[in-house]
KELUM-398995 format. One line per field, with one value per residue (C-alpha): residue number from 1; residue in one letter; x negated, y negated, z. Coordinates in nm, 3 decimals. Example, Ala and Ser with C-alpha at 12.3 -4.5 7.8 and 13.67 -1.06 7.14 Angstrom:
2
n	c(1 2)
res	c(A S)
X	c(-1.230 -1.367)
Y	c(0.450 0.106)
Z	c(0.780 0.714)
This chain:
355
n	c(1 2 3 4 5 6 7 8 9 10 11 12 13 14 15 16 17 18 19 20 21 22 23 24 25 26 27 28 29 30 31 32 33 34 35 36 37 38 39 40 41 42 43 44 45 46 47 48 49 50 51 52 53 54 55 56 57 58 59 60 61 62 63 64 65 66 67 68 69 70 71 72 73 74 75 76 77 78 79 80 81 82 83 84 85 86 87 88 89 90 91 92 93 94 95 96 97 98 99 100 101 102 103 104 105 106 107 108 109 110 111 112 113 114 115 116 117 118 119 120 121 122 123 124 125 126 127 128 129 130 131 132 133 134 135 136 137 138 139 140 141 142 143 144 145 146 147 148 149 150 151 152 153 154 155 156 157 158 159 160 161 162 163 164 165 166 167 168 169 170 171 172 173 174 175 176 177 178 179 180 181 182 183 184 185 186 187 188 189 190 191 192 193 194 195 196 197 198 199 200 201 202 203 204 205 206 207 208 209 210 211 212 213 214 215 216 217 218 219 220 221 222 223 224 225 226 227 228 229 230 231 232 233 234 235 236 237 238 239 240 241 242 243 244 245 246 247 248 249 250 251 252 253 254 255 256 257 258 259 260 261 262 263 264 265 266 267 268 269 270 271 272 273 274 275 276 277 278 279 280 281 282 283 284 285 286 287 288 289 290 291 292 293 294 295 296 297 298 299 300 301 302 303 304 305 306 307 308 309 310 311 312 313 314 315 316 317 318 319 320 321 322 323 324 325 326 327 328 329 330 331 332 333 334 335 336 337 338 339 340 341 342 343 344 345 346 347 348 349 350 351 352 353 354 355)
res	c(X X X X X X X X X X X X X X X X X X X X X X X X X X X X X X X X X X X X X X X X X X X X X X X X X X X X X X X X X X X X X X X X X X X X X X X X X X X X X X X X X X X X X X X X X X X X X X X X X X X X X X X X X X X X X X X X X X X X X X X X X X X X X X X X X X X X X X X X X X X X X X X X X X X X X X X X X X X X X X X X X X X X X X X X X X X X X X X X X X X X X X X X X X X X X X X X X X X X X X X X X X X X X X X X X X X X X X X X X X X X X X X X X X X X X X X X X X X X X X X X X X X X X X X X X X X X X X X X X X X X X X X X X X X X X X X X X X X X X X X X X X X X X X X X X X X X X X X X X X X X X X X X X X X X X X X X X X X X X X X X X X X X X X X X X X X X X X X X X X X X X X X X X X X X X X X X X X X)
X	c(-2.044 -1.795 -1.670 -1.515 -1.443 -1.370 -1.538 -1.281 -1.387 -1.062 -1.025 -0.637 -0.690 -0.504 -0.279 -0.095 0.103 0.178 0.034 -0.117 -0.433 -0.238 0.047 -0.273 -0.555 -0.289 -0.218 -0.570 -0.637 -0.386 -0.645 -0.965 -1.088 -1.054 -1.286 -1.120 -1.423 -1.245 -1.394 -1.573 -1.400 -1.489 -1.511 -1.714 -1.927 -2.108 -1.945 -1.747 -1.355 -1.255 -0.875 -0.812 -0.477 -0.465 -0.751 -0.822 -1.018 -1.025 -1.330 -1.360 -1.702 -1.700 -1.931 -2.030 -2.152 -2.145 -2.264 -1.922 -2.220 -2.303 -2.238 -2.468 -2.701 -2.498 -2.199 -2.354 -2.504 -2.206 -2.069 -2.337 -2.313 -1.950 -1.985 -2.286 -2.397 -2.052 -2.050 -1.837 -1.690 -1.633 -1.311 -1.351 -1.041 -1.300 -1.628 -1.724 -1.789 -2.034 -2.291 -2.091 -2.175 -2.574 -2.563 -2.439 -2.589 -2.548 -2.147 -1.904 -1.727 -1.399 -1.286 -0.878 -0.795 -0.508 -0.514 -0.782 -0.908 -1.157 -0.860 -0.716 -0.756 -1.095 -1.193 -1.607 -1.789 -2.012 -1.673 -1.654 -2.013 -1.977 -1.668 -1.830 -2.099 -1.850 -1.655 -1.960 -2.072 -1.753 -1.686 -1.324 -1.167 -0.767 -0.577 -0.266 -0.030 -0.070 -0.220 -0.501 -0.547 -0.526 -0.818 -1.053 -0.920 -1.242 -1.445 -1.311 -1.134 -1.230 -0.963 -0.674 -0.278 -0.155 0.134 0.212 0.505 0.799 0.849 1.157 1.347 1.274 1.417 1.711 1.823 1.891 2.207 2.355 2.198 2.343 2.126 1.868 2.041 1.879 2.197 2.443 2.522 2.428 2.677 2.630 2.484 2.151 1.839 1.601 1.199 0.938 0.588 0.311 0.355 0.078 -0.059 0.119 0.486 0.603 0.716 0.958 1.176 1.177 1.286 1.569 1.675 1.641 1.910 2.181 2.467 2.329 2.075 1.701 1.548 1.148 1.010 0.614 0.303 0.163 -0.089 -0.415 -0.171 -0.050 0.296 0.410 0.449 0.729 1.080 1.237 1.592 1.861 1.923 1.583 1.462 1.096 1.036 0.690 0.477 0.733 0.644 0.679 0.963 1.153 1.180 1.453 1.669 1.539 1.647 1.978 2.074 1.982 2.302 1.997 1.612 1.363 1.056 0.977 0.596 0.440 0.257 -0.067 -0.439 -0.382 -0.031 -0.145 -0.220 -0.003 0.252 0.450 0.493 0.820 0.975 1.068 1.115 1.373 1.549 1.542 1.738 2.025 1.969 2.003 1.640 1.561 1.203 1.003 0.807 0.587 0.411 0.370 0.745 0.897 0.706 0.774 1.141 1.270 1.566 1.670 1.527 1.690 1.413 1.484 1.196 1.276 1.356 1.705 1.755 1.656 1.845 2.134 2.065 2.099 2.397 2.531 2.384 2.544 2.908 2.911 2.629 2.600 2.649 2.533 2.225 2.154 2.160 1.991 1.714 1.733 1.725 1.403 1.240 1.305 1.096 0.825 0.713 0.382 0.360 0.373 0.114 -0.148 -0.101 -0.165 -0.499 -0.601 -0.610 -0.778 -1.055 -1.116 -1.104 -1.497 -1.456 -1.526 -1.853)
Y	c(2.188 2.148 1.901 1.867 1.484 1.222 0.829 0.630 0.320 0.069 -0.330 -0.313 -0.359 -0.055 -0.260 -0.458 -0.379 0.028 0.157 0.396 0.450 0.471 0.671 0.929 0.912 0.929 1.262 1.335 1.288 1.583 1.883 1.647 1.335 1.044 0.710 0.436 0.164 -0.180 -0.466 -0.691 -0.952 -1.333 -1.412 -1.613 -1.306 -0.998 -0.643 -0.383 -0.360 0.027 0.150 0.480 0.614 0.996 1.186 0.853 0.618 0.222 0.086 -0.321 -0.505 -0.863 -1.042 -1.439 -1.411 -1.119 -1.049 -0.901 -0.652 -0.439 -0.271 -0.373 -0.155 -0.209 -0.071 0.193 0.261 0.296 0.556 0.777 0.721 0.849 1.135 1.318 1.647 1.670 1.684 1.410 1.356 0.979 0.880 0.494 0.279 -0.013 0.002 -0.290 -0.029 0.237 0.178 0.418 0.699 0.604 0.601 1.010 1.083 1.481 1.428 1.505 1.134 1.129 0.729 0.721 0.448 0.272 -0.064 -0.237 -0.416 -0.623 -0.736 -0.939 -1.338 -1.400 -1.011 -1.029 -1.079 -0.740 -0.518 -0.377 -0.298 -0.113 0.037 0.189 0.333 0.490 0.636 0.776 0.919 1.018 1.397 1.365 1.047 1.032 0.780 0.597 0.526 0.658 0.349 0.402 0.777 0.694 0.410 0.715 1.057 1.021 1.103 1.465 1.679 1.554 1.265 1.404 1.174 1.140 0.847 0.702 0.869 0.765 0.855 0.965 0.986 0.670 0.500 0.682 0.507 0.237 0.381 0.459 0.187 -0.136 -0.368 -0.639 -0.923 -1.181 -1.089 -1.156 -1.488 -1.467 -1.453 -1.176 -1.074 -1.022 -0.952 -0.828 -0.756 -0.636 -0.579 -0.839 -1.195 -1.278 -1.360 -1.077 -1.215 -1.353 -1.721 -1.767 -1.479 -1.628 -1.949 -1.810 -1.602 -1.863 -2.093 -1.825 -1.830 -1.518 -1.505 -1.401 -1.203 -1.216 -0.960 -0.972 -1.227 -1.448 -1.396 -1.534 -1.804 -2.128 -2.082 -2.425 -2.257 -2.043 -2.133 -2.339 -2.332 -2.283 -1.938 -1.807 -1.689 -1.571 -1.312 -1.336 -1.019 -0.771 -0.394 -0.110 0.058 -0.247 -0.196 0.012 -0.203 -0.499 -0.231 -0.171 -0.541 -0.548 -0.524 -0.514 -0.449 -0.640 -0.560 -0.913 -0.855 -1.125 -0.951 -1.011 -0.805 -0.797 -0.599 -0.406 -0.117 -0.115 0.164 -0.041 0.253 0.036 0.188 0.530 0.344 0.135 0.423 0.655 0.399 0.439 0.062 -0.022 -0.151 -0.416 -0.448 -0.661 -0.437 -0.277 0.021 0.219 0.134 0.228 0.526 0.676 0.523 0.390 0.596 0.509 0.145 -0.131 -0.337 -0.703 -0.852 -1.224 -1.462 -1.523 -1.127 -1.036 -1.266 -1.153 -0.800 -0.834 -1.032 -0.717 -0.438 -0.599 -0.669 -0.324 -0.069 0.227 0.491 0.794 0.631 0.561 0.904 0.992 0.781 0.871 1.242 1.178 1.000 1.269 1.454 1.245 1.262 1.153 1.502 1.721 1.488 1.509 1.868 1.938 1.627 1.856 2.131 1.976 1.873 2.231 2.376 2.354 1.975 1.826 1.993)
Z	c(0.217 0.480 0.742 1.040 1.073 0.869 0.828 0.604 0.527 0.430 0.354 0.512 0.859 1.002 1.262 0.922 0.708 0.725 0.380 0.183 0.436 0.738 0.600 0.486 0.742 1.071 0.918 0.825 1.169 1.284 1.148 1.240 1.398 1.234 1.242 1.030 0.981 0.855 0.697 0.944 1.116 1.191 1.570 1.826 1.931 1.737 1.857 1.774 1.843 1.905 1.938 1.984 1.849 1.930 1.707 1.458 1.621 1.474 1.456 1.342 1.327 1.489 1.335 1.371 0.984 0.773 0.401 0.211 -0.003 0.258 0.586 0.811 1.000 1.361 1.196 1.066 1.389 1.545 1.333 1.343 1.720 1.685 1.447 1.609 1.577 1.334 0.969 0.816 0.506 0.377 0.270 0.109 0.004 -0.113 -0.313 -0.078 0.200 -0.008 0.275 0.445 0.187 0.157 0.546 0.514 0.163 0.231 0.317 0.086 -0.075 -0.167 -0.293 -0.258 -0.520 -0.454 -0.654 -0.856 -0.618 -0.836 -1.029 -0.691 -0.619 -0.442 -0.514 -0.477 -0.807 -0.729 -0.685 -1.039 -1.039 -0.681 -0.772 -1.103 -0.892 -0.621 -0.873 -1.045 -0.685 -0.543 -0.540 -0.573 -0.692 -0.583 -0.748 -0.615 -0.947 -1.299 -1.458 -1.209 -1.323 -1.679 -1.673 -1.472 -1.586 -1.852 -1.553 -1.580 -1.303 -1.004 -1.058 -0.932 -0.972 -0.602 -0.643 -0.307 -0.135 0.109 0.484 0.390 0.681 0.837 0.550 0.498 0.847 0.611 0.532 0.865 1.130 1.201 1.023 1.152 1.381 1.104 0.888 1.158 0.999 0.628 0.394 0.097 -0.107 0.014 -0.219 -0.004 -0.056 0.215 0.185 0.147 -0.028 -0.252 -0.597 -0.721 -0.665 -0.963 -0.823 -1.163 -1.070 -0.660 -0.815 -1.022 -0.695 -0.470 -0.738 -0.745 -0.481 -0.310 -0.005 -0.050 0.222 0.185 0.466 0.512 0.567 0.307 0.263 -0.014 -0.171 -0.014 0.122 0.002 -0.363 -0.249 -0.286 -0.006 -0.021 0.270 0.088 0.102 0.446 0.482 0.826 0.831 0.936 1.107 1.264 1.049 1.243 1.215 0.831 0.826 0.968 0.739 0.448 0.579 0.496 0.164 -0.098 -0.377 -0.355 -0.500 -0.731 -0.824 -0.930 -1.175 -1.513 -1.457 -1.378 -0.986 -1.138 -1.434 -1.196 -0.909 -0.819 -0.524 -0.258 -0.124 -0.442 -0.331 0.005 -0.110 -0.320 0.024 0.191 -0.064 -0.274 -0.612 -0.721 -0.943 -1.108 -1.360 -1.588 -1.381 -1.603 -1.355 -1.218 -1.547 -1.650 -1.277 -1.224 -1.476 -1.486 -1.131 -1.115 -1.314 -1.533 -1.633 -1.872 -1.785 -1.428 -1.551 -1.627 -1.327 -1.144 -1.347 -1.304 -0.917 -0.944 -1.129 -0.922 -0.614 -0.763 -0.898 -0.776 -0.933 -0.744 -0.930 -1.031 -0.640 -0.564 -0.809 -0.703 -0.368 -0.428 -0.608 -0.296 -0.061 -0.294 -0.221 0.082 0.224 0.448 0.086 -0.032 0.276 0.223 -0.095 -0.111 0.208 0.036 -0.232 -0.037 0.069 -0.310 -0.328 -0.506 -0.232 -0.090)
């Protein structure tokens, strides 16, 4: 079976934070049309919200009440309205949107794992059955990080190891842009993290930051934990949600990046895309333990086991970087592009394993 659109299904609203799903589908959508179907949304009146961004099309549910199991049938309604006399194939980030497959049971299901989601704070107690049953379904099962692949490669070939890549270009600016007006006034060094806040930081590690004589630069919403368990100190500046093209900039302030994930099941699986991202802008990276981190870039990334040794480990990588080890890592994110990797999923989804 063939197809000649696409209905992805995602929990990351596509207007946030620029990840995984947009990085993918917005090229996706260069060689077919594209519906993106999000989560639905609270609001004062039912509907559907539609954006159109060249060939993908947004589509967001408004809903006064909604039941997190299922899609309901207006949704689904919709899409069929959209995809026609076309044949589809659906592309789900979350086992929370399966309706989306049983509404198309003849089209082709590909589930692009990217976390386990099951393993995050408030995660529905049904996910981990849903998400067996998608995987068991799905056609062709991508997976985001290693640690993902390993915990599904029993399910035979149709797993296939995409890690996240890097627009490589855009953060390479890092190095030769002036960087944000926010560091105008800061004195150095700067540790600097971007991406979303959340129960995966590990607050320890902030704390030790926030006590050292250097400035800590926290770029992204918070999101799922109460912001009043972050570090306040005069040092430590939080941004807030910022645009994706601004991130460059945000990067070319940093003296040292930050990996400060806690060790924990919403971390177990993760393979933080701002890795290569951060290593493409021409930083020295500091991590916590992250398996899929040290298996994948270990040799480029530094790894401190403990709060005080990674705040000591920044303290060193910004008095002394090492240059040879930066370009090092930086010639292994420009191998990592996200336009290699839609290239090579697309032409795994033509290979027969999809259809």
């Amino acid at each position: 079976m063939r197809f000649d659109c696409i209905v992805a299904g995602s929990h990351l609203r596509y207007a946030g934070v620029w990840q995984r799903p947009q990085q993918l589908l917005s090229r996706m959508a260069r060689r077919v049309p594209v519906l993106v179907v999000e989560e639905p949304f609270l609001g004062a009146h039912d509907g559907e919200h539609r954006e159109t961004r060249g060939a993908l099309e947004v589509l967001r549910p408004i809903r006064t009440t909604f039941d997190v199991e299922r899609v309901d049938g207006a949704t689904v309604a919709a899409v069929k309205a959209w995809v026609g006399a076309r044949a589809p194939l659906i592309w789900l980030y979350s086992p929370m949107l399966l309706a989306l497959a049983e509404a198309f049971p003849d089209a082709p299901l590909v589930y692009d794992c990217m976390d386990e989601l099951a393993a995050f704070a408030f995660a529905p107690p049904q996910m981990k059955a849903l998400e067996r049953d998608l995987s068991a379904r799905a056609n062709l099962i991508f997976t985001g990080g290693r640690s993902l692949h390993e915990a599904r490669k029993a399910l035979g070939a149709k797993v296939k190891l995409y890690e996240s890549g890097v627009e490589f270009a855009r953060f390479a600016e890092a190095a030769r842009i002036a960087p944000h007006a926010l560091y105008a006034h800061l004195p150095r060094p700067v540790y600097g993290y971007f991406g979303v806040i959340d129960e995966r930081l590990d607050l320890e590690v902030l704390e030790a930051l926030a006590r050292s004589e250097a400035q800590t630069v926290m770029v992204g919403p918070v999101v799922k934990i109460d912001p009043a368990v972050l570090p306040r100190r005069p040092n430590v500046h939080f941004t807030g949600a910022v645009d994706y093209a601004e991130l460059p900039a945000f990067l070319a302030g940093f003296d040292v990046a930050l990996l400060p994930f806690a060790r924990n099941a919403a971390t177990a699986n993760i393979s933080p895309t701002k890795t290569p991202e951060y290593l493409a802008g021409g930083k020295p990276v500091v991590s916590t333990p992250i398996a899929d981190v040290v298996a994948g870039w270990g040799d480029v990334v530094e790894v401190a086991e403990t709060p005080a040794a990674f705040a000591a480990a920044c303290a060193a990588a910004a008095a002394a970087p090492d240059a040879a080890r930066i370009a090092r890592g930086t010639e292994r994110a420009r191998g990592a592009g996200w336009d290699a990797i839609a290239e090579r999923m697309w032409i795994d989804l033509w290979d027969g394993q999809a259809g």
